[in-house]
N, C-alpha and C positions, 0 to 999 in steps of 0.2 A: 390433521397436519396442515392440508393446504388452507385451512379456515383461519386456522392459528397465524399463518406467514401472509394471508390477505392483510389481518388486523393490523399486524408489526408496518407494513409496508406503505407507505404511503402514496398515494396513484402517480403513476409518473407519465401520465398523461397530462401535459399542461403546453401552455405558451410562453417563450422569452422574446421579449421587445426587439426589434431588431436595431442596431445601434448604426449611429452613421457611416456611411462608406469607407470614410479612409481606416478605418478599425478593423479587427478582425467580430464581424456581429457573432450574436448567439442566431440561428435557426428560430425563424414565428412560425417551424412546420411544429404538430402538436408528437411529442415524443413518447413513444411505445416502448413499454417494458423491456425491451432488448435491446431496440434498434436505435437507442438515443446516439449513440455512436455516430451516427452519421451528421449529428448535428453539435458534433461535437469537435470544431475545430482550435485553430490558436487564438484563447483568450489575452495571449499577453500584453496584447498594442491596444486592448480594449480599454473604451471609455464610458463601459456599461455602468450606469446609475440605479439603481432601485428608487422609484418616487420615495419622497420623503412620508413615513408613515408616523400616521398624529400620536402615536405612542412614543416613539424616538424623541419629540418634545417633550412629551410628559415626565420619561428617564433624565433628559438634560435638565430641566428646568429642578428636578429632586436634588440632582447629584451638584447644581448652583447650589441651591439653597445650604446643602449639609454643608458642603465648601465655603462657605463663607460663615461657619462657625467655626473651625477648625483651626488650630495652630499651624506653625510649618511643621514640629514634630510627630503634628499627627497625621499630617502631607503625607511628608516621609515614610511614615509606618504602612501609610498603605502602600507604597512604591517597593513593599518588602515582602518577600515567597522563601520561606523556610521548611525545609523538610522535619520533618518528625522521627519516629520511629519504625518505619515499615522499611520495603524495600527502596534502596538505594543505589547508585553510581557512583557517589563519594563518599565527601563525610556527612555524618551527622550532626543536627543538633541535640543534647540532651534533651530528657523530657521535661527536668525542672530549667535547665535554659527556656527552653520555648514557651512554657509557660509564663513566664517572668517575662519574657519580650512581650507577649499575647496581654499581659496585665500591662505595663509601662506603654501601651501604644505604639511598639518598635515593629511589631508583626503583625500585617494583616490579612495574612493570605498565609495558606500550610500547605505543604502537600507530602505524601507517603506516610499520615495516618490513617489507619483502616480499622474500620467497625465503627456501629450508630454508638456504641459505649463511650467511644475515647473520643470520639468525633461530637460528641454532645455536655460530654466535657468542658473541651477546648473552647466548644463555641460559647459554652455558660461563662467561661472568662471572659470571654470579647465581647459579651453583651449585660453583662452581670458587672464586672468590675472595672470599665473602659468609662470612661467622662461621658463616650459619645454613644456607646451601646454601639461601634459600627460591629455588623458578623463580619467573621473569615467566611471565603472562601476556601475548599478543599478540593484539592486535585490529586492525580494518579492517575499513573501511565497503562490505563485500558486499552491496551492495542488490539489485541482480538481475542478480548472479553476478557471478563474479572473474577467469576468463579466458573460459571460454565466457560471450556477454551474451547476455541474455534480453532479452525487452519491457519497457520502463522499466515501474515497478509499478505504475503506472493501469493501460499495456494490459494485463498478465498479469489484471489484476483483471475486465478485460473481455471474459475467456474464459467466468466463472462455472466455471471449470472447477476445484475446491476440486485433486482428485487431483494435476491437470498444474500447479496452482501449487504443491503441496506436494512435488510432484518437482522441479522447477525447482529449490526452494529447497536439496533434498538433494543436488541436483549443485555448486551453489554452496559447499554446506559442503563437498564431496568435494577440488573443487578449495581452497576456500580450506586446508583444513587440508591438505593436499598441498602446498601452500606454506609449511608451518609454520604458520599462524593456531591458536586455537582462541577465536577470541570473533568474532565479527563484529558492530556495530552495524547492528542492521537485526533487526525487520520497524519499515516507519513507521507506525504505525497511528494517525497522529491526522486523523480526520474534517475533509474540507475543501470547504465551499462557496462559496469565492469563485476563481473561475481567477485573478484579475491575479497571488496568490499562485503563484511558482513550484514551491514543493513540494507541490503539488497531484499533480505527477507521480509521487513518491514512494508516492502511500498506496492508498487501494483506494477513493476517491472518497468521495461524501455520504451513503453508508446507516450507520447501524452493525450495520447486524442481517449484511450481505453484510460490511463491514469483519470485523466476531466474526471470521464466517467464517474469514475470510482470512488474519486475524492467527494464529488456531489451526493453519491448515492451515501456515503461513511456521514458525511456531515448531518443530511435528511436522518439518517438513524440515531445519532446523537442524538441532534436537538430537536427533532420532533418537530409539532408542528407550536406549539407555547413554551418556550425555555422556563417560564416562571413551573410547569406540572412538577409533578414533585418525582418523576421518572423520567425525566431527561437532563443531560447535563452536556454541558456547556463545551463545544468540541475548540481540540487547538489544531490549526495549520502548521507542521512542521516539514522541515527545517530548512527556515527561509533564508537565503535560495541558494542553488545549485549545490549542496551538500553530497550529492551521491556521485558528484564528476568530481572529486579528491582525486589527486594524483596518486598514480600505481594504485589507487585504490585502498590505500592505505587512510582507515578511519583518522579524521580530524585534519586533515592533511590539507595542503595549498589547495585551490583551485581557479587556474586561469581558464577562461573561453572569450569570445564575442561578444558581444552586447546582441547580435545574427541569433547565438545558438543558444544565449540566455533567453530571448523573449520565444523562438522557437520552439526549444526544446524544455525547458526545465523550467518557464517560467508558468504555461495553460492548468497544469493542475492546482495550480493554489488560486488562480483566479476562478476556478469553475469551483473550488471549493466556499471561496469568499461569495463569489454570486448568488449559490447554494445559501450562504448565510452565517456561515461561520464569523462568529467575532472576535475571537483570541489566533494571534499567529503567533510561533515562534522562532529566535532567530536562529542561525545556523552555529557551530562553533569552528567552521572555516571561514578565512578570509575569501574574497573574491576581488582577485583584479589587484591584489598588493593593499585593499579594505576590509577588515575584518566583520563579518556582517551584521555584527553587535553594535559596530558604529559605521552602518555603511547609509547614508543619507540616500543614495542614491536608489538603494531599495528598498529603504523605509519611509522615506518622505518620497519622494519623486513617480517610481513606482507604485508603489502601497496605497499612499492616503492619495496624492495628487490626482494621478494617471485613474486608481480602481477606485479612490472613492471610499476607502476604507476607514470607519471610524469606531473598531474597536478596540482593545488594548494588544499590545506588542509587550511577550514575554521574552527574556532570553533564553537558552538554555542554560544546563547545571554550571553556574561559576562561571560563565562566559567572558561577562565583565572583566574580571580579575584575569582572565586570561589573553588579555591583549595586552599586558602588560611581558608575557614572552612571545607573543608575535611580533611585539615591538614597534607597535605606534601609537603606544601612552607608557610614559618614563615610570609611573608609580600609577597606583590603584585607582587616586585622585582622580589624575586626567581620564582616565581609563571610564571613571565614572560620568564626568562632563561629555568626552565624546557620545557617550551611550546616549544619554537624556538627551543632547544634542540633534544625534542620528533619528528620536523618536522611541526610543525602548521606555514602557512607562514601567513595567515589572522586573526587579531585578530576583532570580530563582539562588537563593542559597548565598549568593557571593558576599552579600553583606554588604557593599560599595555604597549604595547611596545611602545605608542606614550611618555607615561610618563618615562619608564624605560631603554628602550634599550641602548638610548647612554651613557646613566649611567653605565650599565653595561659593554658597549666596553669599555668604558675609560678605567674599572676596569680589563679590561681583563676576566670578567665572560664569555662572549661570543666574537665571530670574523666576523670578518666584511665580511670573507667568508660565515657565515650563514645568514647574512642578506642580502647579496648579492644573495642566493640561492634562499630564501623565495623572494625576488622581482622580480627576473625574471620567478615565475612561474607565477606570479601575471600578470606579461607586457606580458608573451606571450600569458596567455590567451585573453588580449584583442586585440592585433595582430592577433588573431586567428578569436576575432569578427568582422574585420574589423572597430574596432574604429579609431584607425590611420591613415587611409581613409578616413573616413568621420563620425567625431564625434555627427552628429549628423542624423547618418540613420535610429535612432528609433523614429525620431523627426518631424512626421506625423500627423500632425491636423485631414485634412483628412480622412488619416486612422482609425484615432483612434475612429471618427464620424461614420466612415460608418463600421467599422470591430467590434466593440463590440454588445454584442448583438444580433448579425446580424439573420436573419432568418434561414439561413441554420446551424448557430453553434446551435441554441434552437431543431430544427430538428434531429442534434446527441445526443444534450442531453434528448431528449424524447426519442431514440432510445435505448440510455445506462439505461436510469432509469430502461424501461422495462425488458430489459434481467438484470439487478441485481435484479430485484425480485425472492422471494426464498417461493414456497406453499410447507409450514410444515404440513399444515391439511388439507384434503379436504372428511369428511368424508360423506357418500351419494352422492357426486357430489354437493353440499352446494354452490359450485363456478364452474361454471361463475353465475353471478345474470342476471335473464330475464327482460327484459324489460317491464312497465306496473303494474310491481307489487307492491303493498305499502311498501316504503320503510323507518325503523327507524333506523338515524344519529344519533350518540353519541359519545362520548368521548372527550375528552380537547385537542386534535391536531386536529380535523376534519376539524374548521378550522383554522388551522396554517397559516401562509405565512413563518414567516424567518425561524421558526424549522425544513422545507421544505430542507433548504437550508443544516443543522449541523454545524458543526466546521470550523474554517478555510476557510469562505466561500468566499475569495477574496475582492471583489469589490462589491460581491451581495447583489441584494437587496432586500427588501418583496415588492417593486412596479411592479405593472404588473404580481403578483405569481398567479395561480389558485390555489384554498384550495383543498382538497379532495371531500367537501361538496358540493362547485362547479362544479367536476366533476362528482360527481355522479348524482348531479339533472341534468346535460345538458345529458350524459346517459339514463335519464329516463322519457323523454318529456310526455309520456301517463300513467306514471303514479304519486305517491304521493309520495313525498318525506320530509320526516317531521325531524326536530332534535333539539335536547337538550345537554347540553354540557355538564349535570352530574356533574363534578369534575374536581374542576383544578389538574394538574401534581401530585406536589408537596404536596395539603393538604389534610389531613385524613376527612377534612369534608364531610359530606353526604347530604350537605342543597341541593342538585340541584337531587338526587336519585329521588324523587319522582317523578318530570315533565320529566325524560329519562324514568325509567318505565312507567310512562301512556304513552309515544308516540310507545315505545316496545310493550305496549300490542295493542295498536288497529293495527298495522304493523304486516305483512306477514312474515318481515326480518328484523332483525335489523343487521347493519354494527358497529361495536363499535372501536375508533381511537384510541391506546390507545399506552404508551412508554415514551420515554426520550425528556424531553427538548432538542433543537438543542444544547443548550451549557453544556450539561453534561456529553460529551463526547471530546476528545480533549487533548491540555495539559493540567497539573494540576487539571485535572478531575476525579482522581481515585477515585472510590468509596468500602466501606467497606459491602456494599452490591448489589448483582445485581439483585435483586426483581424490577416489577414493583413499581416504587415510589407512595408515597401517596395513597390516598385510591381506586386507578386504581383497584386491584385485587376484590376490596369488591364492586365498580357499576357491574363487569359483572360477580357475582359470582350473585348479584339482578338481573339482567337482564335474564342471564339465568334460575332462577327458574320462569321464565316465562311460560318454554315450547316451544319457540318458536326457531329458526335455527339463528345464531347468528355468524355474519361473525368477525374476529378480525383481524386489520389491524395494526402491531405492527410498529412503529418508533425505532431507536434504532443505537448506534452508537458501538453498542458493544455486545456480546452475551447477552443476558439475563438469569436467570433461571426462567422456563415458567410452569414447569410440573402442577401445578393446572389450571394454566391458557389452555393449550394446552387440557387439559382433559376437560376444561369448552366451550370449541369452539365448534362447527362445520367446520370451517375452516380458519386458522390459514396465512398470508400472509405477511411476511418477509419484509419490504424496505425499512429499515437502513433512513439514510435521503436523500430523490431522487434528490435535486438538484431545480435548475430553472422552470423541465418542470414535478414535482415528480407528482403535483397534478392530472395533465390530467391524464398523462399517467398510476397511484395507480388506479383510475377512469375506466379508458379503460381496464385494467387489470380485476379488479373483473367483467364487462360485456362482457369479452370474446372479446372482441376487441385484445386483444395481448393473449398467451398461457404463461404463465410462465415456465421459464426453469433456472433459476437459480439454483447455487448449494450455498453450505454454506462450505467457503474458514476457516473456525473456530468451532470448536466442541461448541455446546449448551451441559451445562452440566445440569442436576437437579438442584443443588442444590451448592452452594458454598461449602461445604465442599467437592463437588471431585475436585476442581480447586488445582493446577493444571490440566484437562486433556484435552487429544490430541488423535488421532489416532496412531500416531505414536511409544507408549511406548513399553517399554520392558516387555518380561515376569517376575516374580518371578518365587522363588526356590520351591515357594509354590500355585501358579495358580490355579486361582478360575475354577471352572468345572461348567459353566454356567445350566449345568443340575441338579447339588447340586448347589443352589445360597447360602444355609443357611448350608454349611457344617462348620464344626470347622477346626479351624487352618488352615484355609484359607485367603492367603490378600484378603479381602473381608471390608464391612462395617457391622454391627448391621443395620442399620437404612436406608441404602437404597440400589440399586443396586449398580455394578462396571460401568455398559454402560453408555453413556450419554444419555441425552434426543433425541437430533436429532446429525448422526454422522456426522464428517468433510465427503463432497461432497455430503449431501442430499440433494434433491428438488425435489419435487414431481412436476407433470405436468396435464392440464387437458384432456390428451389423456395417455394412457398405452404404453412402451415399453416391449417388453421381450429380455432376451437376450438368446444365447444357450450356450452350454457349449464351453467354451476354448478349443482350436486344436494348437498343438505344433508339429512344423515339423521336431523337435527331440525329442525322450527322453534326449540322452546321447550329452552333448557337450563337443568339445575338448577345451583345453586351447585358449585360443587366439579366437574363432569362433563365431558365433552368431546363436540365432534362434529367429524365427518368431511366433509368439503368434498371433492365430485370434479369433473372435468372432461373428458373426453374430447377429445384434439389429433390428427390428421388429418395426414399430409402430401398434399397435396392437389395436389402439384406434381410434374415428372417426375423431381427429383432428391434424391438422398439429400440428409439435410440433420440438422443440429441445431435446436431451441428448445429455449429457457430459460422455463418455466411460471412464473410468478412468482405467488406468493399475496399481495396485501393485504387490510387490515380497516379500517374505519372505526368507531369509536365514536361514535357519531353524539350522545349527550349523558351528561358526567363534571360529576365537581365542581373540574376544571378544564378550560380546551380541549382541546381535542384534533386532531392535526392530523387533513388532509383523508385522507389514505393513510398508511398503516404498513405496509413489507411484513415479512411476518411467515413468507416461506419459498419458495424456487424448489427446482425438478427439472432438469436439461439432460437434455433426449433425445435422441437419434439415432433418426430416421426414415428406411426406406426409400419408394420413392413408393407411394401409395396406403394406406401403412401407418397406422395408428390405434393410440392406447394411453391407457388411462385411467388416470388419475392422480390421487390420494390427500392432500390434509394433513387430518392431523387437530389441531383447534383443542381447548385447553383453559385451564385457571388458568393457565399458563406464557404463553401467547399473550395472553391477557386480559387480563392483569393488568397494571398501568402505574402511575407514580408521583402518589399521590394528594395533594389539597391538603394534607394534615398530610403528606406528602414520605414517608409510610407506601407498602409497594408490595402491591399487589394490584386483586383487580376491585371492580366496583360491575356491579348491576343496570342490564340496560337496554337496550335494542337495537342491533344491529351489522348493519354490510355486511359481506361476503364477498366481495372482487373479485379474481378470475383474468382472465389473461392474459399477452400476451406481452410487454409494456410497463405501465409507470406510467399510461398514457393509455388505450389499446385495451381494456377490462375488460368481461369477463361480473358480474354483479355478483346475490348474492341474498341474503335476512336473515335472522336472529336473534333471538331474546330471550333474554337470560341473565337467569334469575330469582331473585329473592333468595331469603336463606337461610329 
């Protein structure tokens, strides 16, 4: 296993330049398998360049040459992304449509067909009956994975584990392009603080410094270290930008912020993904700032290409185009289409706009035949890049595709990831690990699940061959009883099934109760106006528990919850979002102490919907609640419940103890320019091996703007044996200091800092600083 996840994983021990001052730099410290975190601050003001590599001419100079054979309609045709016949978000195109556009030049690019069958097909049209022999590209939305499923991407996120997500993602391309793929949309990386939103489950939650992370470690697994191998495919940056700050949280929805909170917050992960290598981004289907981001220049030209230096292709999302014609700042399809190419969008996905528009518009002179010349050869060189032009048909593997999905060693990493994204919120008495032999009562309406195993977005997956939960607990429990009732479905407030889950509860030692969201409740178009467990879930194990008896809860969940009755009704409480392909064994193996849980929660669990927005991250008030007065007056405070959330960004509890000591700084006073070293010594203090996640934040305690209350600025995951100890290391400098100041310039100011280590956002050793001026 770990030979197998060396292979996938690519060393992440390396160097990044360090970029001029007034920018926020990458870290020239060399970055460790866990601890990249610390070097991982706001890319967004950044004016990082990668040297120009002598291959990047060779791609241009091809993608001239074919271009200057080319008509405008065969321009065109490559500016065109049509779905097929797999899964979908809207409509379709037929399959003799697509075909016949794939023959006339009108389509050069597919996505949501699947299999090397249909996929070798399509492409013997576009290179068999085309003038110019150019291939399609093929894409599909590989989120976490294509035939083997992973942990929907919150949980993978909540392993912290950079390596096992960047393996993940390399199995994912292995399979996908073993099916013919070579593009996937996918890493999601846009920052999301509000759960009612469903694609929350999509990203890697509310930080961007743990997003950076994560989006670099997804893109390394896509593309690998040669885009052209015939097992990597071509990763997309979505959904550019600020798409998960929609208002109310409501999918597709407005969203206003700052220009402060855009390069802050929601802008670092698409550039740590881009730096990483990413060359396809896509845009958002919200406007931003009263600009729909389909035609918003400002983040596609200015941002994008200007500022980061970006020269890959810019897709839209599903229909985009066509829909800013009801956001209402293009009259008809037309304009709708010139703004886009305008704004920089070279791929239109499904909408059809510049297949219908374009040359309409050159006639008229709206647009030049230099912009459609620009938008196509970002288009040709990325597939020059895949080595389509070589051999159109390298993805075109029967074989492969036979022996590489599913395969045993990919199920292997996916039981390995589900584990570490499990996240123990409760474990009071020691309640878990469950012993062997003892009478055991199953309940709840996912226990046994198969495809809600799986969540959103689940590829290719299927419920054939899934273990339930049910199933894994009874093969856990060979000596003893294992008894279950299903209570209540999801969804309905009825109570017909309470009675036969309490008799099995009561003659049982333990009851385990399954309890959460539908796999498809989370997702796009998923938002919800409440994050309670659905239906009459809360009121079975509110019954169960006046039992008496110890009462394990195994929540499913594609997005935070509010749990606080619930978490006070448990004994212990056990986090794992939806696990994927191998969720059942490995939820199973977990509660028997076969695996140690060590996940963190990459997302604040709040109470209660009304503290949503919250994060870790905010800022204080002019008026700050004094946790010691929680009910003072005139306090930003609430009437009716705390300020804190339920569980905070970076909990998980584990089933061995660590301690940590206090924080050791090797200076007080630092000069301008300099750095120091922050340590902390972690302890496993318990009798079981175990993982923690070290997590570094900083507080700048006064800027010449606010500043929030926490910023982490760097975690370690260790594996501890018991009684073992190991001290551990960030070292803080201008990279970590430095933050975007009132004139939107980046870097530091004089002045004093916290230092707070720990294993959560909350629990913190904390010690200071002075950074002194120049």
């Amino acid at each position: 296993m770990q030979n197998f996840l060396t292979t996938l994983a690519r060393p992440f021990f390396r160097r990044v330049v360090v970029s001029k001052p007034s920018t926020p730099p990458s870290s020239s410290r060399p970055l460790g398998r866990a601890a990249l975190a610390v070097s991982f601050i706001f890319f967004a003001a950044a004016g990082i360049s990668a040297p120009t590599d002598p291959t990047d001419l060779k791609f241009s100079d091809q993608a001239d040459a074919l271009l200057a054979r080319m008509s405008v309609s065969e321009k065109i045709g490559q500016l065109v992304l049509l779905t097929g016949y797999g899964a979908t978000t809207g409509p379709v195109q037929q399959q003799s449509a697509l075909e016949d556009s794939i023959r006339q030049g009108d389509c050069g690019n597919v996505f949501n067909v699947l299999g090397v069958a249909q996929i070798h097909r399509l492409q013997k049209i576009a290179v068999a009956e085309t003038r110019l022999k150019i291939p399609l590209m093929f894409g599909f939305d590989t989120i976490h994975g294509y035939r083997t499923i992973f942990p929907i991407s919150l949980g993978e996120s909540a392993s912290w584990d950079l390596a096992l997500i960047e393996s993940a993602a390399r199995i994912a391309a292995i399979e996908s392009s073993a099916a013919g793929l070579n593009w996937t949309f996918a890493p999601m990386v846009d920052i999301a603080r509000d759960p009612r939103w469903g694609r929350v489950s999509e990203g890697a939650g509310e930080d961007p410094v743990l997003g950076s992370a994560i989006a670099r470690a997804r893109v390394r697994g896509f593309q690998g270290t040669n885009l052209a191998a015939p097992d990597t495919v071509l990763a997309c940056v979505k959904h550019f930008a600020a798409y998960g700050a929609a208002q109310a949280g409501r999918d597709y929805h407005t969203v206003d912020l700052s220009e402060r909170t855009l390069r802050e917050v929601y802008l670092p992960p698409f550039r740590a993904a881009i730096e990483a290598g990413a060359l396809s981004v896509m845009t958002a289907f919200n406007e931003l700032n009263g600009t729909p981001a389909t035609a918003n220049r400002f983040l596609l030209q200015q941002i994008l290409r200007d500022e980061w230096g970006f020269t890959g292709l810019v897709v839209t999302d599903y229909t985009s185009i066509n829909e800013m014609v009801a956001h209402g700042t293009a009259a008809d399809e037309a304009e709708a289409g010139r703004q886009a190419l305008d704004a920089g969008v070279d791929l239109d996905m499904q909408g059809s706009v510049y297949l219908k528009h374009l040359k309409q518009l050159l006639a008229s002179g709206a647009i030049t035949e230099t912009q459609i010349n620009t938008a196509a050869k970002r288009i040709l060189e990325i597939k020059f890049r895949l080595g389509l032009f070589d051999d159109p048909y390298r993805y075109c593997d029967e074989q492969r595709e036979a022996r590489l999905l599913l395969a045993p060693e990919h199920r292997a990493v996916a039981y390995q990831m589900a584990c570490d994204s499990f996240v123990l919120l409760k474990n009071e008495a020691q309640a878990l690990p469950l012993k062997s032999g003892v009478h055991l009562a199953v309940i709840g309406p996912l226990a046994e699940a198969r495809l809600d195993l799986l969540g959103s977005w689940m590829g290719t997956g299927s419920s054939e061959g899934i273990k339930t939960i049910l199933g894994g607990i009874q093969r856990n429990n060979p000596a003893g009883k294992v008894s279950f009732a299903k209570g209540c479905d999801v969804m309905s407030p009825k109570q017909d099934g309470f009675a036969a889950a309490m008799n099995i509860a009561r003659q049982a030692d333990v009851t385990v109760i399954v309890l959460g969201e539908n796999g498809n409740m989370s997702g796009e178009a998923k938002s919800r106006t409440s994050i309670n467990l659905p239906g009459g879930q809360t009121e079975l194990l509110r019954a169960i528990k006046s039992l008496g008896k110890p009462v394990i809860v195994v929540l499913l969940s594609g997005r935070p919850l509010a749990l606080e009755e619930e978490a006070r009704l448990a004994d212990a409480l056990l986090a794992v979002w939806f696990p994927g392909t191998e969720g059942g064994r490995a939820v199973a193996d977990t509660l028997f102490g076969k695996h140690n849980p060590g996940g963190k929660l990459p997302v604040t669990f709040p109470r209660n919907l009304g503290q949503v927005p919250i994060y870790y991250s905010a800022k204080n008030t002019g008026r700050p609640l004094d946790p010691a007065q929680p009910r003072a007056e005139y306090k930003s405070s609430y009437l009716d419940a705390p300020n804190d959330p339920l569980f905070p960004f970076g909990f998980g509890l584990s089933y061995t103890r660590f301690e940590f000591s206090e924080v050791q700084l090797d200076h007080s006073q630092l000069p301008h320019g300099g750095e120091l070293t922050a340590t902390v010594t972690v302890t496993n203090a318990g009798q079981r091996a175990g993982t923690e996640v070290v997590q570094l934040y900083l507080r700048d305690l006064v800027g010449s703007v606010t500043r929030p209350l926490l910023e982490m600025k760097g975690f370690q995951k260790i594996a501890l044996q018991p009684g073992e100890h190991r001290t551990i290391s960030f070292r803080l400098g201008p990279p970590e200091l430095s933050f975007l100041r009132q004139n939107l310039t980046w870097g530091t100011e004089p002045g004093t800092f916290e230092v707070l280590v720990g294993p959560n956002s909350r629990d913190l050793k904390r010690a200071r600083f002075e950074l002194l001026r120049e």
